[in-house]
N, CA and C atoms as a LAMMPS dump frame, in Angstrom:
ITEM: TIMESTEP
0
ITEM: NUMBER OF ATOMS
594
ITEM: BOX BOUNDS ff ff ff
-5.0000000000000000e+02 5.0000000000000000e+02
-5.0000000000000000e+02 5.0000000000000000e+02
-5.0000000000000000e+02 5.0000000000000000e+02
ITEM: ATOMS id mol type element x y z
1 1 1 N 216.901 244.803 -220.806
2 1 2 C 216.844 244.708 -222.257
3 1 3 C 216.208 243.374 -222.632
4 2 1 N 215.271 243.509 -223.603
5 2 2 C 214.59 242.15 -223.586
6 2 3 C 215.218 241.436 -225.198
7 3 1 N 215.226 240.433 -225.506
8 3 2 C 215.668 238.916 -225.97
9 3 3 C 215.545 239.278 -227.537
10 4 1 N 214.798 240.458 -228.273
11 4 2 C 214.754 241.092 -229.008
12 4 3 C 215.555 241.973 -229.332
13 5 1 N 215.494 242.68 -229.214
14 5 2 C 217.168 244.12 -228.437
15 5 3 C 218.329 243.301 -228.456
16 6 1 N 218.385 242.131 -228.032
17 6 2 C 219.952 241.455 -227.617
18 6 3 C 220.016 240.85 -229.21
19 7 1 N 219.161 240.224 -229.448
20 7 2 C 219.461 239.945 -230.781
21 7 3 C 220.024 240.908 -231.996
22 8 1 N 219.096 241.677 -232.537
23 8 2 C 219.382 242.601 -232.682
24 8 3 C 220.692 243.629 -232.65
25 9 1 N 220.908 243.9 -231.086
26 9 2 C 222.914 243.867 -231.079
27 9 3 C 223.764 243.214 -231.738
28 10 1 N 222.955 242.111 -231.09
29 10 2 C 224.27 240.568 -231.807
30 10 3 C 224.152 240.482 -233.682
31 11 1 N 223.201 240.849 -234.036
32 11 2 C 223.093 240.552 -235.501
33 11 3 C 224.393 241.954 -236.433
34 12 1 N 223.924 243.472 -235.923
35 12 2 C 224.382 244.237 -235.792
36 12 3 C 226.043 244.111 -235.45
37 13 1 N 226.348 244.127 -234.107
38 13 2 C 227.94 243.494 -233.666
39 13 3 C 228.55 242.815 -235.282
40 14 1 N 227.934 241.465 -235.665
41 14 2 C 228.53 240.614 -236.696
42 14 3 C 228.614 241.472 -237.815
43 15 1 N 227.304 242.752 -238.031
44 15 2 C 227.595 243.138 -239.749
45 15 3 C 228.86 244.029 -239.702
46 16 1 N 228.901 244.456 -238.732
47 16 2 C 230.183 245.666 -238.266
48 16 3 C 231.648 244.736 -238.58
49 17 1 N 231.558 243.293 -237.744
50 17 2 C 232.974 242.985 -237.71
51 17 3 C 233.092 241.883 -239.192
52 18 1 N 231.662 241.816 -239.952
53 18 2 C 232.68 241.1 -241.054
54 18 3 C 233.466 242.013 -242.291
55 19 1 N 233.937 241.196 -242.914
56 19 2 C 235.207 242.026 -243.702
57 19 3 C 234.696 241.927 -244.961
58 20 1 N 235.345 243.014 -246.005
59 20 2 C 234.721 243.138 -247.356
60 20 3 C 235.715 243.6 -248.05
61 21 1 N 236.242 242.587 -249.395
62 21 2 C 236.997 242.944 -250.3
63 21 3 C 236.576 243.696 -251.357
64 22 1 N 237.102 245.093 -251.387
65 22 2 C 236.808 245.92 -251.737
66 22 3 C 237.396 246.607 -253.209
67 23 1 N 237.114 246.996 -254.385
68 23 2 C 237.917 247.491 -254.768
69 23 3 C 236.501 248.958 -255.927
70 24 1 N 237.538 250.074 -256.736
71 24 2 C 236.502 250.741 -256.816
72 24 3 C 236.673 251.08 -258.567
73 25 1 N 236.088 250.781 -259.791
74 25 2 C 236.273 250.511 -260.65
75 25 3 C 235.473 251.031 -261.945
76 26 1 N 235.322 250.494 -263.216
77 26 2 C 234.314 250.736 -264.199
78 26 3 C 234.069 250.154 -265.221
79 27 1 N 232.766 249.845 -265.634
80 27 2 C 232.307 248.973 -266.467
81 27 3 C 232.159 249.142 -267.956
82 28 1 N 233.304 248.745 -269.03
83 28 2 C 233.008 249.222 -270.279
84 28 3 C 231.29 249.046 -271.041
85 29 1 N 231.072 249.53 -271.876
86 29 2 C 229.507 248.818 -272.334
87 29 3 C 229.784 247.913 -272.691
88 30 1 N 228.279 247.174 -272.74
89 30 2 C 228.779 245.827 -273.289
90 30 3 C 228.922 245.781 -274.436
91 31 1 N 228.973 246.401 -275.819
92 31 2 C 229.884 245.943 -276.869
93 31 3 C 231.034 245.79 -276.782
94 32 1 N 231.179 246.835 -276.254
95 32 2 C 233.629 246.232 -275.509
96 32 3 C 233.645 245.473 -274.918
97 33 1 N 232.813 245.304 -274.576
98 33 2 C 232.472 243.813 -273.164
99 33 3 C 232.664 242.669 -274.147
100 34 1 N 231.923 242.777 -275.297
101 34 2 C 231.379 241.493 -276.254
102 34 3 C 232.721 241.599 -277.288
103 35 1 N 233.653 242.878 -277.533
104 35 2 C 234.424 242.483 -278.252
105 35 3 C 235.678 242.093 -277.556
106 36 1 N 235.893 242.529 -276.539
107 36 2 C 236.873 242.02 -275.475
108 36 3 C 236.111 240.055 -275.4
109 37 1 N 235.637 239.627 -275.047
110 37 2 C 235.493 238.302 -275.094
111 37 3 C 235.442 237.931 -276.04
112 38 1 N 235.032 237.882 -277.697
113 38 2 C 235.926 237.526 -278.612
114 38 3 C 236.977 237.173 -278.865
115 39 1 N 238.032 237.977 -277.902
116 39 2 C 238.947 237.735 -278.545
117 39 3 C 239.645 236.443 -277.714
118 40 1 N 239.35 236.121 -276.551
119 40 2 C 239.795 235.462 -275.375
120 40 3 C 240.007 233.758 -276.012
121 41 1 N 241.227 233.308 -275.605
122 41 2 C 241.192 232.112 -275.911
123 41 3 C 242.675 231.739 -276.692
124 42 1 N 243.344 230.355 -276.576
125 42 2 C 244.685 230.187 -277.359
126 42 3 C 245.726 230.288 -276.21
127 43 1 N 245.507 230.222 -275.046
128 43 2 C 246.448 230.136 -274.228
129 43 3 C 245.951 228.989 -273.381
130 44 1 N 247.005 228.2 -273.133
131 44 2 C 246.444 226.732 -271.951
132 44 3 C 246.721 227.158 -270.64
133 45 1 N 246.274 227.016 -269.891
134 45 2 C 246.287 227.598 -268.251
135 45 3 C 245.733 228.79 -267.966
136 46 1 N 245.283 229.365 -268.7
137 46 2 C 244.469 230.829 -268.678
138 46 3 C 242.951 230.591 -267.797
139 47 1 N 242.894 231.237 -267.209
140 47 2 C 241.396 231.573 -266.514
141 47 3 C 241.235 232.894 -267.464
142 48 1 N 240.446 232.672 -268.039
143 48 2 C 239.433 233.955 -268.714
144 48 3 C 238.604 234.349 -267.768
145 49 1 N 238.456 235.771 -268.378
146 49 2 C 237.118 236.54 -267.223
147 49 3 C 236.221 236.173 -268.086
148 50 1 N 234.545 236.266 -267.498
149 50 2 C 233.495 236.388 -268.023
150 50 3 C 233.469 237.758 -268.006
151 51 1 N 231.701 237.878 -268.47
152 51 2 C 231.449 238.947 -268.924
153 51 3 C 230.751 240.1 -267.435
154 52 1 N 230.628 239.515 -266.626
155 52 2 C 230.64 240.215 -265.607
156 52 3 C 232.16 240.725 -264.549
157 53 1 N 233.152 240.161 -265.126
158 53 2 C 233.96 240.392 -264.295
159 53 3 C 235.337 241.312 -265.143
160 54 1 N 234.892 241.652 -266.243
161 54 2 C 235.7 242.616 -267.176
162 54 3 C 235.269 244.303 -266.829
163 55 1 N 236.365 245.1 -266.244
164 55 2 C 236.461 246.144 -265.352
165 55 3 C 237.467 246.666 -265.425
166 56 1 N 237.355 247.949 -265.331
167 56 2 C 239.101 248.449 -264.884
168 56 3 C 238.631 249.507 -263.432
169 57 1 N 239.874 247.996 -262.935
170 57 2 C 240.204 248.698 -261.673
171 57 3 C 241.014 249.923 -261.495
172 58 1 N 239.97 251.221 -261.073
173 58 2 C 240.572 252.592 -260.496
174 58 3 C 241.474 252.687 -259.49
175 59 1 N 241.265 251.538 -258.49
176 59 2 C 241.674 251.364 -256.748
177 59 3 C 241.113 250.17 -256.095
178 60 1 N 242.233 249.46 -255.966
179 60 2 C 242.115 248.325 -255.167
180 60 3 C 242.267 248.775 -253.434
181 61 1 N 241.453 248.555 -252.779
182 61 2 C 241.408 248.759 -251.777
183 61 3 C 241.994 247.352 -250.149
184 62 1 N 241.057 246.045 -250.945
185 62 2 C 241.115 245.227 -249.652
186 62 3 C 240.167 244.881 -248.97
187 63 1 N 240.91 244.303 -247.91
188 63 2 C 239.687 243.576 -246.648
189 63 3 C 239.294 245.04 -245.82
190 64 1 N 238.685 245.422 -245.867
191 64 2 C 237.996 246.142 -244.659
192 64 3 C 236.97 245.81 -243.718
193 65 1 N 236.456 246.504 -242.267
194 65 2 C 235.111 246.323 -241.907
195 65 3 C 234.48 246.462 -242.166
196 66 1 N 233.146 246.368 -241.95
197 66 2 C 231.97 247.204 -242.47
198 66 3 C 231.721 248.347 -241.973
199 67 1 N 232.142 248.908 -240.798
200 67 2 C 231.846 250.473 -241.123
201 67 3 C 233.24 251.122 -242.11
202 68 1 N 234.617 250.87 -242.384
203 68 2 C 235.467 251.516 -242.854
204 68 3 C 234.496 251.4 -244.46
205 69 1 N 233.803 249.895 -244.822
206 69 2 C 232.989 250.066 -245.882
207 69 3 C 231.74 251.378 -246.336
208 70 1 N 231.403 250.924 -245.571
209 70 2 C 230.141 252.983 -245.53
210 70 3 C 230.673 253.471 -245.238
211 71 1 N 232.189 253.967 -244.757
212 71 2 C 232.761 255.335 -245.081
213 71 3 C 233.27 255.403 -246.011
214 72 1 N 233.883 254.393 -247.046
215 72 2 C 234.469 254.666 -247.878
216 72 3 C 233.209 254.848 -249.495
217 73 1 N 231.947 254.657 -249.05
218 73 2 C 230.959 254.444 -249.797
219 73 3 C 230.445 255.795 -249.331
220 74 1 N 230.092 256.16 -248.543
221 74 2 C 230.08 257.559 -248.215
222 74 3 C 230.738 258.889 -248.757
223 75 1 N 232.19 258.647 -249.164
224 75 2 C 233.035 259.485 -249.503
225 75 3 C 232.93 259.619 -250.852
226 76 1 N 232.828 258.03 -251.967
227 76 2 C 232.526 258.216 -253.506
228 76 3 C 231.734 258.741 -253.521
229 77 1 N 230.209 259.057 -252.815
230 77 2 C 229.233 259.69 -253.273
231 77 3 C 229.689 261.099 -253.516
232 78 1 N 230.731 261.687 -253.09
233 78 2 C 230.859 262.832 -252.747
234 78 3 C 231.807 263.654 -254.289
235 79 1 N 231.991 262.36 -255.028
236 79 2 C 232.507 262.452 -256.157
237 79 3 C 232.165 263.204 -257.086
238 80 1 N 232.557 264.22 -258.054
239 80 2 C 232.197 264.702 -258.918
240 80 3 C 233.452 264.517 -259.852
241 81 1 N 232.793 264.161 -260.752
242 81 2 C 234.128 263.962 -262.042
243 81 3 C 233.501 264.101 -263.608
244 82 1 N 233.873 264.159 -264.387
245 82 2 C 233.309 263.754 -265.797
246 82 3 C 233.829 262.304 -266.151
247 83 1 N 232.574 261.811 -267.06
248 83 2 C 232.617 260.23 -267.327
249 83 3 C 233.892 260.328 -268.17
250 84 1 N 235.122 259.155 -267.93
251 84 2 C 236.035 259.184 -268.835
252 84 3 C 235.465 258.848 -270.256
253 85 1 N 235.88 258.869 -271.263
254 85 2 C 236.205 258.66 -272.237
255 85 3 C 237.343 258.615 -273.1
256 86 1 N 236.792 256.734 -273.415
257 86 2 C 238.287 256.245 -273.616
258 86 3 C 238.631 254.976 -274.916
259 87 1 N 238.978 254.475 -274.842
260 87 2 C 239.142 253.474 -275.998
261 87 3 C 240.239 252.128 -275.752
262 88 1 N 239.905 251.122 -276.13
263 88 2 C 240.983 250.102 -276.208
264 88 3 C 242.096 249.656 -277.244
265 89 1 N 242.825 250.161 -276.83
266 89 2 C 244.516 250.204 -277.232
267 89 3 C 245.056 249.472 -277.261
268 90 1 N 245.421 248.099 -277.709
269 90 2 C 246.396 246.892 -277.56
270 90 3 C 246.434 246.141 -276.467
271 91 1 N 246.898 245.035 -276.27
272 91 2 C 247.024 244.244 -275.079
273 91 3 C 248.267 244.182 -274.395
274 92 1 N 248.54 243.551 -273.611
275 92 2 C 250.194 243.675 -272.984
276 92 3 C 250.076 242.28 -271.748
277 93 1 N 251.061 242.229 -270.63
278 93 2 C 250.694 240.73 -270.049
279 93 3 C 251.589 241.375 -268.641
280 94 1 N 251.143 241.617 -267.607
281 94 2 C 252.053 241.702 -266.201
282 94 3 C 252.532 240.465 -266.184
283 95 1 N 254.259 240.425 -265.357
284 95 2 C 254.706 238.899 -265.351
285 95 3 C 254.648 239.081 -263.567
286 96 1 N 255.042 237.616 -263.051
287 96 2 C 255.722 238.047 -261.716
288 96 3 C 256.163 236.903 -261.77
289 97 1 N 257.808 236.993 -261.223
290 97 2 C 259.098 236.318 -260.928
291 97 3 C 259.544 235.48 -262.517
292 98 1 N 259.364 236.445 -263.44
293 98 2 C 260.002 236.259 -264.844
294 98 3 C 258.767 234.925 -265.479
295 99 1 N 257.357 234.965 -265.246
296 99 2 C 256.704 234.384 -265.885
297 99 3 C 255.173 235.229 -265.964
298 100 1 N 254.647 234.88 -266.846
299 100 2 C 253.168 235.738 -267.227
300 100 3 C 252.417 235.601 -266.358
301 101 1 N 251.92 236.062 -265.621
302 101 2 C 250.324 236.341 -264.507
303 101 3 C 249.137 236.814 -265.159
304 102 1 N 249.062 237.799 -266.039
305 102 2 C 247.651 238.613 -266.208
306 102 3 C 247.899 239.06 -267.878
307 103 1 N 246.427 238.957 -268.402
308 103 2 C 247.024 239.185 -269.319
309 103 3 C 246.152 240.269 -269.812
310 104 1 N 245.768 241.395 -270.242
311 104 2 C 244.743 242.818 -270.684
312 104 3 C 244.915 243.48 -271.451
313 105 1 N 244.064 243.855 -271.964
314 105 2 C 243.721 245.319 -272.747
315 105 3 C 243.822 246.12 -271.908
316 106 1 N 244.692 247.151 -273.238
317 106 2 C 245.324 248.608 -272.763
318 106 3 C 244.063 250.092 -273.001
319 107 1 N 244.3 250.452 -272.117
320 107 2 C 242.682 251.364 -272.109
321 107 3 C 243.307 253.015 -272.411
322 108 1 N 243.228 253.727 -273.388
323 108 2 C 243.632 254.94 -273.09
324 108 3 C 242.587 256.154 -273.962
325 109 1 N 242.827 257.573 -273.874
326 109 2 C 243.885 258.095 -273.268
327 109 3 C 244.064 257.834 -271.863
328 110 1 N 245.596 257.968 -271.039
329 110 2 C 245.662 257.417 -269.51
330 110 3 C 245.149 258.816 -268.749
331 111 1 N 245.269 259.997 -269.311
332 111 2 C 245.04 260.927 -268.709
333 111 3 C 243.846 261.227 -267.501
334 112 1 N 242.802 260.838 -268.263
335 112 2 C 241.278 261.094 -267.602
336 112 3 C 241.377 260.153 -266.617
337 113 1 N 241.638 258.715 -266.599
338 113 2 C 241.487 257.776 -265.593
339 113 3 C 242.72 257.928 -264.936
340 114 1 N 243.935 258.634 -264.848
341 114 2 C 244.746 259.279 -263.806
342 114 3 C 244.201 259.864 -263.456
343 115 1 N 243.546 261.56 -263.339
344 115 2 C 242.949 261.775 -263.108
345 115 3 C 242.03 261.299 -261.826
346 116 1 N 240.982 260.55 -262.078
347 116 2 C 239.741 260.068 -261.228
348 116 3 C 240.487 258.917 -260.117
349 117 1 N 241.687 258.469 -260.657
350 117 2 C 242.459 257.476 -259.904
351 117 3 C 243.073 258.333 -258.541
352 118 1 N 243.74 259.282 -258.94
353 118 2 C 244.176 260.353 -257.925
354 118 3 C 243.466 260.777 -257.02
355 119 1 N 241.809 261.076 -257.406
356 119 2 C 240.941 261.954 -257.226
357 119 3 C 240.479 260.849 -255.676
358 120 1 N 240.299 259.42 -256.263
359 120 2 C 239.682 258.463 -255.565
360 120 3 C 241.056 258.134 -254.371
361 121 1 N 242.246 257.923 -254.709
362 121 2 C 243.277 257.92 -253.738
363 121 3 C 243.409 258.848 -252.689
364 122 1 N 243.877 259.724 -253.19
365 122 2 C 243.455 261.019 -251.747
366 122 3 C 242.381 260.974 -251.163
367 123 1 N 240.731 260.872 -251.464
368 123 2 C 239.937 260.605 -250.52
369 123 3 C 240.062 259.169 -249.444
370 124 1 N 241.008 258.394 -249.959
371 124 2 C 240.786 256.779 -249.265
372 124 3 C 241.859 257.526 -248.043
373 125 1 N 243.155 258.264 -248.379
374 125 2 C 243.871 258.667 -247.416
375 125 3 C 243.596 259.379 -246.586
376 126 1 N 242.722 260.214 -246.891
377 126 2 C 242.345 260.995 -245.919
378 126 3 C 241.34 260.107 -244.792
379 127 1 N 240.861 259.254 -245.355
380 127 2 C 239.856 258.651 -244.454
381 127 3 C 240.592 257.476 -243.533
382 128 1 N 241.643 257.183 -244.013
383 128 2 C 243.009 256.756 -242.968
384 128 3 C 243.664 255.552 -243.864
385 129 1 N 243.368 254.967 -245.29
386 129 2 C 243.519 254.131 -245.887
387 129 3 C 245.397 254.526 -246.179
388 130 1 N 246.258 253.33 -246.332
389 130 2 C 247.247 253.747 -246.727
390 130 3 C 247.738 253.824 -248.5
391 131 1 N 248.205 254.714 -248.676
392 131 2 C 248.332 255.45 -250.613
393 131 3 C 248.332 254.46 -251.688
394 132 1 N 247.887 254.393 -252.411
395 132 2 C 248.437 253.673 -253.472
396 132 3 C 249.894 252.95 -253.173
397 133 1 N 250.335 252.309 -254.146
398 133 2 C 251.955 251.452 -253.912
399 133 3 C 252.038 251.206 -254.648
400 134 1 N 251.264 250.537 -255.961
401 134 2 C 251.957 250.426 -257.318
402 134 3 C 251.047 251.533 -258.359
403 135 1 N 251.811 251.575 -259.555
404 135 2 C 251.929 252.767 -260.31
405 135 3 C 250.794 252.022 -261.258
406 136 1 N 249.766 253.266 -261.495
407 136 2 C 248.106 253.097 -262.442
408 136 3 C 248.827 252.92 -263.696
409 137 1 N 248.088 251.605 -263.991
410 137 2 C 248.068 251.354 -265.573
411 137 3 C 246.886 251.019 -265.637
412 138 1 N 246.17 251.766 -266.561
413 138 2 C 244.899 251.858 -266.935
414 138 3 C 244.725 250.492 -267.853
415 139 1 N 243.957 249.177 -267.633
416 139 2 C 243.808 248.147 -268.454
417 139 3 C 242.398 247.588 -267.741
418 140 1 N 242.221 245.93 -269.018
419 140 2 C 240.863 245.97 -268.159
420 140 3 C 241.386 244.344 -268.458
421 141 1 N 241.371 243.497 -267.296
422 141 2 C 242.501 242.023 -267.092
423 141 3 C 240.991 241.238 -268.183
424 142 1 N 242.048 240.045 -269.076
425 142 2 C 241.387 239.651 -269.872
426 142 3 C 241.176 237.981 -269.147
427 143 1 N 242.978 237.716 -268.653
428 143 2 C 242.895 236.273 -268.358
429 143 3 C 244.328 236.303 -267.207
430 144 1 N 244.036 235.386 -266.144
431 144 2 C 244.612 235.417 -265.297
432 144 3 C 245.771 234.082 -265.266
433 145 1 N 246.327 233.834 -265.133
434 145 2 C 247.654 232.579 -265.417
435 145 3 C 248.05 231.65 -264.33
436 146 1 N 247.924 230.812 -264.433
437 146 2 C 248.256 229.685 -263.142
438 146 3 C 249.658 230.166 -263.07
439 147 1 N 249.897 229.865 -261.231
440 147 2 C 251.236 229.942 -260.705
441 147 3 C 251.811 229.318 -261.318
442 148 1 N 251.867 228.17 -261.314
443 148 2 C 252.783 227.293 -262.024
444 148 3 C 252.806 227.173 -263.458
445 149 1 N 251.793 227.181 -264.112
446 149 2 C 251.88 227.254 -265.491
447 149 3 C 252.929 227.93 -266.396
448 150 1 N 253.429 227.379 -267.614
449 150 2 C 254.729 227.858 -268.485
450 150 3 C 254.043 228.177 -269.451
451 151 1 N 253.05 229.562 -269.546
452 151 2 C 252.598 229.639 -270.465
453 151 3 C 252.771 230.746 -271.51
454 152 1 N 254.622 231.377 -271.519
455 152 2 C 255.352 232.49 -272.465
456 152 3 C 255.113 232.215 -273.795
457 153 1 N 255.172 231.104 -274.031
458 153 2 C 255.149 231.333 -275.377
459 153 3 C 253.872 231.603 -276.182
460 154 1 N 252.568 230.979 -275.291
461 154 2 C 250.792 230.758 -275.828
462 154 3 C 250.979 232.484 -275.241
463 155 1 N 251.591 233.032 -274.424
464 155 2 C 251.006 234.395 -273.912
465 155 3 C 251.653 235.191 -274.991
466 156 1 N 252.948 235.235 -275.462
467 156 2 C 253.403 236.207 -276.652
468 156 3 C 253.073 235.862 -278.055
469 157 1 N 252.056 234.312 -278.158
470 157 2 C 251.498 234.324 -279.223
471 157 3 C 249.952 235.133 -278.855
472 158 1 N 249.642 235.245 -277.954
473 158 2 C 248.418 235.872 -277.841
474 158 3 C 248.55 237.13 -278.102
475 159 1 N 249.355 237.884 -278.071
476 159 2 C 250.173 239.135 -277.622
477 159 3 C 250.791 239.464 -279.034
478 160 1 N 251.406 238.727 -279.864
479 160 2 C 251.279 239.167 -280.876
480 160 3 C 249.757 239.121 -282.348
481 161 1 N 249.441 238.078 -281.431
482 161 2 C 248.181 238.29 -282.41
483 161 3 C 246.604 239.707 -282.385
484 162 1 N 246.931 239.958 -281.291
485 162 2 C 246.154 240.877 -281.25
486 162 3 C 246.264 242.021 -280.687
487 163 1 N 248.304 242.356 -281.004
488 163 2 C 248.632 243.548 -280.688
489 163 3 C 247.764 244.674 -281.179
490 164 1 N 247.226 244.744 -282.531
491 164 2 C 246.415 245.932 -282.998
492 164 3 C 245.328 245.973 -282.6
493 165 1 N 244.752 245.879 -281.44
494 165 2 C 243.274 245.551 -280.896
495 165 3 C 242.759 246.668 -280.725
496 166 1 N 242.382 247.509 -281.659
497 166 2 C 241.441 248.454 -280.758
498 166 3 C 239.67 249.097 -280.79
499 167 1 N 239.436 250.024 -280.402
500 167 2 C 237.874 250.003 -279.713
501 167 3 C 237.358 251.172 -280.379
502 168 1 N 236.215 251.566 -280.95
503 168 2 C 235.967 253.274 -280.659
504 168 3 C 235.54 253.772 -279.347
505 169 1 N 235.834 255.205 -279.612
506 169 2 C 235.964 255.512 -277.979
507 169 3 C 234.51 255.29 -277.273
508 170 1 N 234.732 255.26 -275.915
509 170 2 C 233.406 254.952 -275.454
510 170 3 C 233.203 255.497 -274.48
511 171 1 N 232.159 255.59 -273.531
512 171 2 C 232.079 256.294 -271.895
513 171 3 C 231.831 254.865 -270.736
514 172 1 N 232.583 255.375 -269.675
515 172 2 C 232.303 254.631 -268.665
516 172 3 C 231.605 255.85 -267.92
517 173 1 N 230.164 255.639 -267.767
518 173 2 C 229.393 256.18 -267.258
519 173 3 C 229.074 256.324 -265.988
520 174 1 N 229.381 255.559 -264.931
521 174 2 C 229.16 254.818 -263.511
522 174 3 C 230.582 254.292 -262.745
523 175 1 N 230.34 255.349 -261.411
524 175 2 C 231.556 254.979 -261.014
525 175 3 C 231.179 253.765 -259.767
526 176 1 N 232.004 252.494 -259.963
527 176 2 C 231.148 251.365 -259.066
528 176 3 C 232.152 250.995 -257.801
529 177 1 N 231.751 251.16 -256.835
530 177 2 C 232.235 249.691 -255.716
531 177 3 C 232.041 248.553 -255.585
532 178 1 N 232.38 247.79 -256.103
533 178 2 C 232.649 246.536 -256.029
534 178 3 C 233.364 245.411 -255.139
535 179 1 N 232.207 244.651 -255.165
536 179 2 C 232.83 243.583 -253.61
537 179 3 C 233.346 242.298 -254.631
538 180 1 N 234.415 241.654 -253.512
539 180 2 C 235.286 240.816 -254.452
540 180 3 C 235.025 239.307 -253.467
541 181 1 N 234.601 238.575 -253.789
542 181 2 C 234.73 237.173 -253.119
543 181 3 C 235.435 235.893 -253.893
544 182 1 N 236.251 235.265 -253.072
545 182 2 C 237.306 234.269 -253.789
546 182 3 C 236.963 233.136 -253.699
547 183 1 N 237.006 232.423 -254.494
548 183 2 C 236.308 231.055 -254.683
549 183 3 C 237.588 229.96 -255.48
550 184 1 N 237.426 228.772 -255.615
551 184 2 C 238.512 227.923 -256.169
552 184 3 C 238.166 228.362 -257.514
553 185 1 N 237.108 228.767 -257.956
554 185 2 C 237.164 229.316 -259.987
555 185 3 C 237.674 230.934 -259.98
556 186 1 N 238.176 231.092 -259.102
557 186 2 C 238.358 232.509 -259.467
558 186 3 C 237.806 233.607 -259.023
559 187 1 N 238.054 235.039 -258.684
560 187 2 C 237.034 235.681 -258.182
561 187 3 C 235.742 235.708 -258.793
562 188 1 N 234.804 236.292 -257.83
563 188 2 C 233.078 236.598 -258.384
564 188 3 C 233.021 237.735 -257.954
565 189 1 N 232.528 238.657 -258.646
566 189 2 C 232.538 240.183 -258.313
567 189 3 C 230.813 240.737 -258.278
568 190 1 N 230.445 241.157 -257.019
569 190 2 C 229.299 242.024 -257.179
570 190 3 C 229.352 243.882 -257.041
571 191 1 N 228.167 244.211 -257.643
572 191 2 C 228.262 246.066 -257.531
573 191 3 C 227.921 246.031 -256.112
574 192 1 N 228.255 246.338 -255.321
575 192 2 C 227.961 247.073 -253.714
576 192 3 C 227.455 248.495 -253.955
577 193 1 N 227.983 249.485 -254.741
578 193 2 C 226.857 250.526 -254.948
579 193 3 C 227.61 250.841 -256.572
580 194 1 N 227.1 251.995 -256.66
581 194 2 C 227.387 252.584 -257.729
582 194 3 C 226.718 254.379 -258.133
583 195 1 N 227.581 255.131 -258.462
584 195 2 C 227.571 256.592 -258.846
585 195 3 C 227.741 257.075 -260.441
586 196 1 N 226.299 257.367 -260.398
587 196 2 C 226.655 258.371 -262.229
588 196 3 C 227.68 259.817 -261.637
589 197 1 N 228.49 259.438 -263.239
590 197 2 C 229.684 260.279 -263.505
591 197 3 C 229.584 260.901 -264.268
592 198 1 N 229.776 262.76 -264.242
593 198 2 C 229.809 263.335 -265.698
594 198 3 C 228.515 264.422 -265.24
């Protein structure tokens, strides 16, 4: 085998064993995009998303390889669904260990994106992924909350100020995979592929 060929392996070998945070999601248009960032802001310790990183996650997936990656990119293609259509419904705030973490818009009806959530879960299982574990709430994260930060009271003033938030309905047209890389500002999210829906 000549010095070409070996390379080649070796380049190959590395794309196989690096890992890819994975998750599989959808992109409102950007006017919800533009009125969702409007509203952002009034809480101290908040990481806001930009405008590329406002999504609702269908299925969080994880670190995988790169081939469990083209199979699982393999399998969305295989998708047929109709584009949800949906609208933004109020905001709300996940806590963890009795303080605020996340804070989003509520996306409904939940029906359709149960639905495609299910649809996308059973294919990850079958392909050997293990099930879902926490229960779909359809939202799209606005601002994320320092560990340490005490920020209940800026979060239920946020929370009451723009409990009535809502959207006309809209289509998420494109169903995307998305790669997730972590950085000290926060994640950066790119499309890895993407499928028209509908």
């Amino acid at each position: 085998m000549n010095a070409a060929a070996l390379d080649r392996r070796a380049i190959a070998a590395q794309i196989w064993r690096a890992m890819h945070r994975l998750f599989i999601g959808l992109c409102p248009p950007p006017p919800i995009r533009a009125r969702l960032l409007a509203i952002m802001g009034g809480v101290p310790g908040a990481r806001w998303q930009d405008d590329a990183q406002l999504h609702l996650t269908l299925r969080f997936i994880g670190e995988v390889d790169g081939r469990v990656a083209a199979d699982i990119a393999d399998l969305l293609a295989t998708i047929h669904a109709p584009a949800p259509k949906v609208a933004i419904r109020g905001v709300g705030a996940f806590d963890r260990k009795g303080r605020p973490d996340a804070i989003w818009a509520g996306v409904a009806p939940a029906a359709p994106l149960a639905a495609l959530h299910r649809k996308i879960d059973h294919l990850l299982v079958r392909l050997g992924l293990a099930p879902e574990g926490r229960a779909f709430v359809p939202h799209i994260t606005l601002a994320r909350l320092a560990r340490g930060a005490d920020a209940r009271a800026a979060t239920d003033a946020f929370l009451t100020r723009h409990a009535g938030l809502t959207s006309d309905m809209f289509s998420c047209d494109d169903l995307i995979l998305y790669e997730s890389h972590l950085g000290h500002g926060g994640a950066a999210y790119r499309v890895a592929a993407r499928w028209p829906l509908g």
